[in-house]
N, C-alpha and C positions, 0 to 999 in steps of 0.2 A: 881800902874802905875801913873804916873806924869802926870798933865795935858797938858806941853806941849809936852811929846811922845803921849799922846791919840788924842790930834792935827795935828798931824802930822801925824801921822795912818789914821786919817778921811779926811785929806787934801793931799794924795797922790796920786800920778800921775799913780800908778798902781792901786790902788782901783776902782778909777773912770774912768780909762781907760777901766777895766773889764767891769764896769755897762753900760757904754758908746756903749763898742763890741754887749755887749747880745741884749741890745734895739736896736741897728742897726738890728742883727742879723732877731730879731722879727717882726721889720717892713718889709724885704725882704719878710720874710714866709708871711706875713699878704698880699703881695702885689702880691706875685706870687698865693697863692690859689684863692685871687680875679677874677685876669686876668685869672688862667689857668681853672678855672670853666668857663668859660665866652668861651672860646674857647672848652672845650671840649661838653660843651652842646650846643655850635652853639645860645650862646645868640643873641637875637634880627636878627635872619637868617630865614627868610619865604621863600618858595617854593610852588608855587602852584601846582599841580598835574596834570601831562597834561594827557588830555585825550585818551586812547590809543584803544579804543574799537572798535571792529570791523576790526582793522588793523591785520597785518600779526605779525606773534609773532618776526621775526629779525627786526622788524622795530619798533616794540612796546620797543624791550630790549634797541635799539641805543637811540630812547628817552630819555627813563626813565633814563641812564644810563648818557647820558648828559647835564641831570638837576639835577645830582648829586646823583641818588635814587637806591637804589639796585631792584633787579625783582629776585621773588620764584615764580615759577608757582606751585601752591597747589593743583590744580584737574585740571581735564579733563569732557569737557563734548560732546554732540554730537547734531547739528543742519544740516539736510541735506542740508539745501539750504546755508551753508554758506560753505567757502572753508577748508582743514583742517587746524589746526596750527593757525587760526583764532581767535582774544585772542574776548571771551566772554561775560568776566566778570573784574572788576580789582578792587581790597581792598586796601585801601580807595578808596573811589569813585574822579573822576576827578573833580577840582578843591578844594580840601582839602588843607592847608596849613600846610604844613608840615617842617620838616629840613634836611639838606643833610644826605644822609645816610641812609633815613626811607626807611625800607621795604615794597615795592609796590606786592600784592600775586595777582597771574594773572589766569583763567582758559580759557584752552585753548582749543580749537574747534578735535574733535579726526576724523581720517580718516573714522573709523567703529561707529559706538552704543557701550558704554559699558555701563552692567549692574554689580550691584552688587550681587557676591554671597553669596546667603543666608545662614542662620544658620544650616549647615545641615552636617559638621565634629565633628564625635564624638556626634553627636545628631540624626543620623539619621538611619533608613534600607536603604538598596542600592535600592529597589523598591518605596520608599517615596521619596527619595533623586533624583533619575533619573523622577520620575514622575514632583516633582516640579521644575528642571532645564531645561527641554524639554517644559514646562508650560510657563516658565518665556519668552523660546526664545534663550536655549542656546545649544550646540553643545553637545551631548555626548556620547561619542567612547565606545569600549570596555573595560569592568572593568577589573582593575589590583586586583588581590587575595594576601592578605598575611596573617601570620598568625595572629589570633583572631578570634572574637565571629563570628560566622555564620551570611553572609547577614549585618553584621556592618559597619559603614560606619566610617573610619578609616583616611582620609585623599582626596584630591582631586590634581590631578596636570595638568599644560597647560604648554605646552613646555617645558614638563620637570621638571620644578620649584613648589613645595608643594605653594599651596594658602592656605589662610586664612579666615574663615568668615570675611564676611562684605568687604571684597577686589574685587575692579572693575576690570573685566574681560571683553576682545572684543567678541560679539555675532560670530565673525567668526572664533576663537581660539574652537579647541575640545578639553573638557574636561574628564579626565578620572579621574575614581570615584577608589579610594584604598578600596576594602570589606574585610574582614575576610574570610578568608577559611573554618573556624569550627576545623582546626587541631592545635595542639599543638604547640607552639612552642620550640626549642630545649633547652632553656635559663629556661623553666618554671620545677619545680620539681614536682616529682610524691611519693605520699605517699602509699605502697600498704596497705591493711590489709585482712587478712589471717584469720582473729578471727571468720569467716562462717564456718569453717572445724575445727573438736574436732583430737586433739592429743592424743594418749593410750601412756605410759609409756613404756610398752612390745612391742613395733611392733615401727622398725624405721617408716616404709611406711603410708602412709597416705590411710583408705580405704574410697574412696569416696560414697560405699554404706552403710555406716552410715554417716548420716549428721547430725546435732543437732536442723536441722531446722524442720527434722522430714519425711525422708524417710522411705519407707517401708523396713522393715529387710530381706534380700532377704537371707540372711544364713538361713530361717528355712526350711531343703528340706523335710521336708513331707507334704503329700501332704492334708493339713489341710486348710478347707475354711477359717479357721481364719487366720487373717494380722496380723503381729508384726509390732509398731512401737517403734523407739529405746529411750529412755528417758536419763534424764539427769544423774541418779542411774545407770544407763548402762543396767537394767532390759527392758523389752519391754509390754505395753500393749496390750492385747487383744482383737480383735474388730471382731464380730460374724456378718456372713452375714446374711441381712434380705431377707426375699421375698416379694417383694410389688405386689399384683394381678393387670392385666392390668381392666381399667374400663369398 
């Protein structure tokens, strides 16, 4: 190659037009991640957290909601002397600084008491299980039977709907306790075995006055004090009556 074509290669209006495009290209990117992190993480945007305690929960959400903050109510709790729907408690606490958008979790005041029900599905007798619910303060109806283990405690439901350990339940809701029946269920298999009762080769019928467990041979008809019992040789021992004198 000639040096004034390699000149002119390196002095072209397409070359450096390229190199010209890309670095434009790079600064945009370089200028848009700047700004658009800057907006999506609400740079230099404070919020203080207004306080919403004690207020009614529609009054607490319009708040919070127009200082820009979302509301999760996360639990329920129960204060008699306050009204229901009564917001509690609230996560972060008021006057936190925060940014638009932060999730504000509220615990709100419940009409009834609820307690939690204890560990007593699949862990418990239906007599352990009713003793410590009626203990606790809680309501409970007449048990529903299905099948499984006798007196097992299989499941619990309030309105209908299966609960859960550890799940808050209203003191005025009755709960009814799922036991076990003690019967079979029709899904479960049965394996029989037969192998108590000896089979003869000669006889289809099965005679259940020989057993192998060791009945008395009731074929011997005379009328002899001695017992036969039937052995595993098919022969029978012989067992002579004693006489013991009364003392």
């Amino acid at each position: 190659m000639e040096v004034s074509t390699f000149f002119k290669k390196i002095f072209s209006f397409y070359l450096w037009g390229n190199i010209f495009a890309m670095i434009a290209v790079g600064a945009v990117i370089a200028i848009g991640v700047r700004f658009g992190l800057d907006l999506y993480t609400h740079h230099g945007e404070k919020i203080a957290i207004p306080d919403v305690k004690r207020k009614s929960f529609a009054d607490a959400e319009h708040i919070l909601e127009k200082a820009g903050l979302e509301v999760v109510v996360s639990d329920t709790g129960y204060v008699k002397s306050l009204p229901p729907d009564c917001i509690l408690e609230q996560t972060p606490a008021a006057g936190t600084i925060v940014k638009s958008g932060h999730v504000i979790y509220l615990v709100i005041n419940s009409d009834t008491p609820r307690l939690t029900l204890p560990d007593i599905i699949d862990n418990s007798s239906y007599r352990s299980a009713r003793t410590k619910l009626i203990s606790m303060g809680f309501k409970v109806g007449e048990p529903m039977y299905v099948h499984g283990e006798r007196d097992w405690v299989y499941g619990v439901l309030c309105k209908g709907k299966s609960l859960t350990n550890g799940q808050k339940v209203s003191v005025d809701d009755i709960l009814i306790i799922q036991v076990g029946d003690g019967m079979r269920d029709t899904n479960d298999s049965v394996v029989y075995d037969d192998s108590y009762y000896r089979y003869y080769d000669d006889s289809d019928s099965r005679d259940s006055s020989y057993l192998n467990n060791g009945e008395i041979d009731h074929g011997n008809g005379s009328g002899s004090s001695n017992a036969g019992l039937q052995t595993s040789s098919g022969g029978t021992d012989d067992f002579k009556e004693i006489y013991v004198p009364d003392e």
